[in-house]
N, C-alpha and C positions, 0 to 999 in steps of 0.2 A: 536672501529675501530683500527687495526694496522696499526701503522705508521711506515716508513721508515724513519729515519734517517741518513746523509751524515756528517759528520764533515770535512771539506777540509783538508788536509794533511798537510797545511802549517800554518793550526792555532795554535793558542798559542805562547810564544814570540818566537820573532824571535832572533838571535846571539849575535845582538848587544845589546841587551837590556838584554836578559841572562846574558850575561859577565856582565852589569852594577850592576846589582840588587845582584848581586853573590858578587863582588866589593867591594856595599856599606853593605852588610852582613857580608861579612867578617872584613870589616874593622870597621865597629861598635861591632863585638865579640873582635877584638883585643884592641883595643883604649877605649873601655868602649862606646863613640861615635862618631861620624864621621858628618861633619857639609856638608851638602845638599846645594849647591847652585843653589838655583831654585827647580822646581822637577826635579829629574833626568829622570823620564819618565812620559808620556800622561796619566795613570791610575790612579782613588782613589782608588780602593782596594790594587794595588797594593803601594802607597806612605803610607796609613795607616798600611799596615804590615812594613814598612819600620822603621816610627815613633815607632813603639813599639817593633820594634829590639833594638831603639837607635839611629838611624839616623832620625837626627834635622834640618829640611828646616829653611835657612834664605836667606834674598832678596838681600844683595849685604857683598859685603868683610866687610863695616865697621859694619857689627853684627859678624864678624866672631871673636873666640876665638881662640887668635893666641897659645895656649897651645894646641890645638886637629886638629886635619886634616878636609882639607879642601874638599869635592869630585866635581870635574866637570861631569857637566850629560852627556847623550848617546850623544846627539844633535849636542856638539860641546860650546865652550865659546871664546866670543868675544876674540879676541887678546889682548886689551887692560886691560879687566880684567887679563887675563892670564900673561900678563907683572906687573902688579901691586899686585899680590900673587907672582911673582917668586923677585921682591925687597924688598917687605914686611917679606919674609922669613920661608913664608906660608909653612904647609905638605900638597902639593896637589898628592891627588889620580883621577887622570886623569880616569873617566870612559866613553872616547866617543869613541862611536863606530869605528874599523877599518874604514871601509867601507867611513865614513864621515870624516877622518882623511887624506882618499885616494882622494876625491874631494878639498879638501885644496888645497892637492898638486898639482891636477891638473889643478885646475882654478889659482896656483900661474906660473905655469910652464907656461899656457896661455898668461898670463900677460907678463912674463919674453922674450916671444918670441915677444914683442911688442904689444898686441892685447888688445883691451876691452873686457875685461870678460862680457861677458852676464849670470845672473844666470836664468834658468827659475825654480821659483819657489814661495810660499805662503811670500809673505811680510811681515813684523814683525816674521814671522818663526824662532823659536830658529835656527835652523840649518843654514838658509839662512843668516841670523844676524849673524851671526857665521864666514859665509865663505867670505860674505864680508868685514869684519873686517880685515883679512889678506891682502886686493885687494886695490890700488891704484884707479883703475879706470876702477870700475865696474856699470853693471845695470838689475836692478832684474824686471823680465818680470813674471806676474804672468798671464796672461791670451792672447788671440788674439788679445784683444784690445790695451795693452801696446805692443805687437809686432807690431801692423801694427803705432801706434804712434813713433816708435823708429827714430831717424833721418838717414839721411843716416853715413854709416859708411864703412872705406874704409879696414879694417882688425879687425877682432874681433875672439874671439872663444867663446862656448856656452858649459855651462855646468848644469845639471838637481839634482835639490833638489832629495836629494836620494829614496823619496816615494813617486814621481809624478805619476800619472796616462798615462803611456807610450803614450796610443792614444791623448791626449791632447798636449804630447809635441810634438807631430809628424805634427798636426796641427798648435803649435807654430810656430816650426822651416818652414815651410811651409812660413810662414809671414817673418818671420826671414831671409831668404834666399835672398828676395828681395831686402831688407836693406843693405845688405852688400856684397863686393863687392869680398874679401878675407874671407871667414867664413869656422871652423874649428869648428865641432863638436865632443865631447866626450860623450857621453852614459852613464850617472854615477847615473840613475836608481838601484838599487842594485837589484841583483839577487833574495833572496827573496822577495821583493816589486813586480815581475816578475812575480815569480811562484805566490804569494797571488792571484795577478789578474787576473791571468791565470784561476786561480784556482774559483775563485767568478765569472767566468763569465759563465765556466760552469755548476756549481752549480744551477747560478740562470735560468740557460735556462732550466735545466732536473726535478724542483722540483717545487712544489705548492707552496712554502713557504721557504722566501730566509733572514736568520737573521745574522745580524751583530754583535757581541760583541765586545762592548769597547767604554773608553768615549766620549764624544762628545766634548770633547777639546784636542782631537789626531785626526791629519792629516790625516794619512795616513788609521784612521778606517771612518772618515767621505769621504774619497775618496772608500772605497769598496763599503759602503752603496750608495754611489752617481752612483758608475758604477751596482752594483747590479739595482738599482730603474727603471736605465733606460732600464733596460732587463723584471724585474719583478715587477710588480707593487706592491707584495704583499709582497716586502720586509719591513725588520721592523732595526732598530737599538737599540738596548739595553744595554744599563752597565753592568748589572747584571741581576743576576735569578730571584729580585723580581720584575721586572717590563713585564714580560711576561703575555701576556692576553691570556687564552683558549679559548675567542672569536675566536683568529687568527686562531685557530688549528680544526675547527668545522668541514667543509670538506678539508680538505687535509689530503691525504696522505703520503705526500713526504715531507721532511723538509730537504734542508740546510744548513750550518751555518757555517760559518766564524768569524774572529776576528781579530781586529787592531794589531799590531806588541808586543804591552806590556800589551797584555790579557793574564793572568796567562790560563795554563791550567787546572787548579782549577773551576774556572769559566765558563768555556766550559763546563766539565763534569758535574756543578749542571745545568745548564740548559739544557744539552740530558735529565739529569734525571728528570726534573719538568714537561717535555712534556713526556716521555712516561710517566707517571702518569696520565695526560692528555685523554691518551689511556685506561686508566684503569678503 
């Protein structure tokens, strides 16, 4: 049987994680290596091509070797770390994404106009953990339920983890409006997190078969698969090309596929290629 195949337009990394992995390549070619705090992005394929460029994950500053450079990942780094690498005398290679550099400022500028920053977004979230760090007097809403819990509040503004699921926070804010009495919202969704979802929603309405790539410890790939599922039942989420079942592919015709923000396009391509085999 011939299948048709859709790749969405907006798979494969997206900007800010490009610039990262670019970053920490280059600066592990230059330096010999380049010291990883944290991973810098949600994928294992992609942190073990990392590892054998030369870039070495460690878990906080005191394993850092203060003779080699230090890299901050896509996500964003506490403040407080970032104050204690810049006394320390650390070489930090700053690789967080614009985009997440631009909600800092925004939720500070909130602040600064007197307001609680509300973040809506995933709790313990590198990014979110991030942006709160910089905030005085914030609070992180990750669902309806912590919005209609929130107390009243008499000036706030509301700002969104950069790879939320647009329709969920429009629901938040819905809750959120109530609570407060003066509320000022900013939209700091990022544009490709926009079009991905745009993108996987039609996908999964027009095709038999709706797949996700990328790991299951990334946000923003475990939110396509969530919004895919609830369109197509017969969506699937996968890492990689070895865990594809030709069960899945037995009648269908039509196959979509997407992928989380720091899925190589490496990865997409062996798995177009293992299903049209499939076909064969």
């Amino acid at each position: 049987m011939k299948r048709r195949i859709t790749i969405a337009k907006s798979s494969g990394f997206c900007l800010g994680v490009q610039r990262a992995v670019e970053m920490a390549l280059e600066s592990a070619k230059k330096y010999g290596e380049v010291q990883m705090l944290g991973e810098i992005v949600h994928n294992e394929t992609v942190i073990e091509i990392l590892k054998n460029a030369g870039v070495r994950i460690v878990k906080s500053l005191d394993e850092v070797d203060s003779a080699k450079p230090v890299l901050f990942r896509s996500h964003g780094t506490p403040k407080g770390i970032r104050e204690t690498a810049r006394r320390s005398g650390l070489k930090v290679i700053d690789a967080t994404c614009p985009l997440i550099i631009h909600i800092h400022k925004v939720a500070q500028k909130l602040e600064a106009d007197g307001r609680t920053v509300i973040v809506i977004g995933d709790k313990g979230h590198d990014e979110v953990t991030a942006i709160v760090s910089d905030l005085a007097n914030s609070i992180v809403v990750s669902n309806i339920q912590d919005a209609e819990s929130l107390p009243r509040i008499r000036k706030a503004g509301a700002v969104a983890q950069s790879t939320q699921d647009i329709e969920q926070v429009g629901k938040i804010m819905s809750k959120i409006v109530e609570k407060v009495e003066d509320l000022r919202f900013i939209n700091t969704i990022c544009n490709p997190t926009r079009d991905r979802q745009r993108q996987v929603i039609k996908l999964a309405s027009s095709n038999d078969i709706m797949l996700i790539i990328g790991s299951r410890t990334s946000a923003n790939t475990k939110r396509l698969a969530a919004i895919a599922s609830a369109i197509n039942p017969k969506t699937f989420l996968i890492q990689n090309v070895d865990e594809l079942n030709p069960d899945w592919f037995e009648k269908a015709r039509t196959i979509g596929i997407s992928s989380g923000a720091s899925t190589p396009a490496e990865s997409i391509e062996e798995v177009k290629k293992k299903i049209a085999r499939f076909s064969s």
